[in-house]
One Martini backbone bead per residue (centre of mass of N, CA, C, O) as a GRO file, in nm:
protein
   88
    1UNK     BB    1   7.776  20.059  17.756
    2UNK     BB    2   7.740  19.752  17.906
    3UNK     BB    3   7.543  19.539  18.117
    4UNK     BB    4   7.425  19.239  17.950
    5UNK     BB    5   7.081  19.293  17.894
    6UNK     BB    6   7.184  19.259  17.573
    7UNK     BB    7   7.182  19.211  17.226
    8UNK     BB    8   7.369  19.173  16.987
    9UNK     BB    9   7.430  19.110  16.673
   10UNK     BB   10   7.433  18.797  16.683
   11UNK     BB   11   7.137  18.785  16.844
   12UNK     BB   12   6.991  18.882  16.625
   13UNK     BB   13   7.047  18.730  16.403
   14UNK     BB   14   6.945  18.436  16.492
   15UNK     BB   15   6.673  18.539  16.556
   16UNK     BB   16   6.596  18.557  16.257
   17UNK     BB   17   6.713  18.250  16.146
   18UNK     BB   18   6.526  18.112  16.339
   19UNK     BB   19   6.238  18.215  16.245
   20UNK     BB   20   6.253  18.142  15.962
   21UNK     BB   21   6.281  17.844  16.007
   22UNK     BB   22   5.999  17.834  16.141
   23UNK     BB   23   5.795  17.929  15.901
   24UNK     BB   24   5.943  17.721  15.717
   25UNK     BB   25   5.844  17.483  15.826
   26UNK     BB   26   5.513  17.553  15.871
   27UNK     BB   27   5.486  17.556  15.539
   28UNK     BB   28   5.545  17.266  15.495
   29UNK     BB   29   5.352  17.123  15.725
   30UNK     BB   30   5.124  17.224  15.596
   31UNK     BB   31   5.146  17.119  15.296
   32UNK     BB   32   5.159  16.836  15.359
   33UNK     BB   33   4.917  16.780  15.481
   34UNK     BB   34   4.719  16.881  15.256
   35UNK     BB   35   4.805  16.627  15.061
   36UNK     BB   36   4.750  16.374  15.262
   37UNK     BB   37   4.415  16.461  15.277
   38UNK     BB   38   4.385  16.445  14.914
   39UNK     BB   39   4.473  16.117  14.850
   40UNK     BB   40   4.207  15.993  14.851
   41UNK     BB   41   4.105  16.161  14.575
   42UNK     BB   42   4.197  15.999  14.367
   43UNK     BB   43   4.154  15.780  14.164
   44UNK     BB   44   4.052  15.502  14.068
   45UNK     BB   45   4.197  15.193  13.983
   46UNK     BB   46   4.068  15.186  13.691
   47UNK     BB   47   4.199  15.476  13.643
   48UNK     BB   48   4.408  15.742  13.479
   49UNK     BB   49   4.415  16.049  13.551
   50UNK     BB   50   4.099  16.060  13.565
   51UNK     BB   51   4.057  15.823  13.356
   52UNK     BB   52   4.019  15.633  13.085
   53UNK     BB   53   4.231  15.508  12.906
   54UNK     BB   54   4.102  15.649  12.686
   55UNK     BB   55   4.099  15.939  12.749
   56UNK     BB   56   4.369  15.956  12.765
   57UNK     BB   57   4.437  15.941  12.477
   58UNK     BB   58   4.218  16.172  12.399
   59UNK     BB   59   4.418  16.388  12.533
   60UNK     BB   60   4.719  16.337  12.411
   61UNK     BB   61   4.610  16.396  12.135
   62UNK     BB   62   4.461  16.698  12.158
   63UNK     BB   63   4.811  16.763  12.272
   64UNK     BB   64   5.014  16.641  12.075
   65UNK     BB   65   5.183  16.400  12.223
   66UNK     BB   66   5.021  16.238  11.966
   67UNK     BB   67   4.934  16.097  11.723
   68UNK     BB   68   4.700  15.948  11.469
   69UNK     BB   69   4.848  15.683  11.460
   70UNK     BB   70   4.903  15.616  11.748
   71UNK     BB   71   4.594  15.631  11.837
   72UNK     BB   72   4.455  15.399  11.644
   73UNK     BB   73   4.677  15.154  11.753
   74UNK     BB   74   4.589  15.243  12.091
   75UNK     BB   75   4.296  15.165  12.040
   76UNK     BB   76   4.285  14.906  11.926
   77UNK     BB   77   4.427  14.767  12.186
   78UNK     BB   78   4.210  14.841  12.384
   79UNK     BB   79   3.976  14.677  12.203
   80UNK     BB   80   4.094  14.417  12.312
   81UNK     BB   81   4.089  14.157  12.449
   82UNK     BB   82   4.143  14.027  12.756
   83UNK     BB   83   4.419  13.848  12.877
   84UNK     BB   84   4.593  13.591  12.977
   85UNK     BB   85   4.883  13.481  13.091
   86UNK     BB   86   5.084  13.240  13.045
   87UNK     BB   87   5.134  12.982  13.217
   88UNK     BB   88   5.487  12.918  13.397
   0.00000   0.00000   0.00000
């Protein structure tokens, strides 16, 4: 006996993933917001990943990510005076 002034059982599914819905935008909403307000905090112009190019081939050594001859080659390569690219 149903007077019509209940929800049945399709109106509480629908509710509850509805509420999902709004909670999981809710902390996407957060994440971006926390992101943007963090961009402007990144290394400045002239660092790469927080630090000076040598600082990086420094941590890459350290990590095992390159070996001891390719330090030496690319540390060699960063001491070399820059130069300009030939007009034309």
């Amino acid at each position: 006996m149903s007077d019509g002034a209940h929800m049945g059982t399709g109106g509480w599914i629908l509710g509850g993933v509805l509420t999902a819905l709004s909670v999981a935008l809710l902390v996407v909403a957060i994440i971006w917001l926390v992101r943007v307000s963090r961009a402007g905090n990144g290394p400045s112009r002239g660092e790469v990943g927080g630090g000076s190019a040598r600082d990086v081939l420094d941590r890459r050594l350290a990590s095992g990510e390159i070996d001891a001859d390719t330090y030496r080659r690319l540390r060699a390569l960063l001491a070399e005076p820059h130069t300009s690219p030939p007009a034309g």
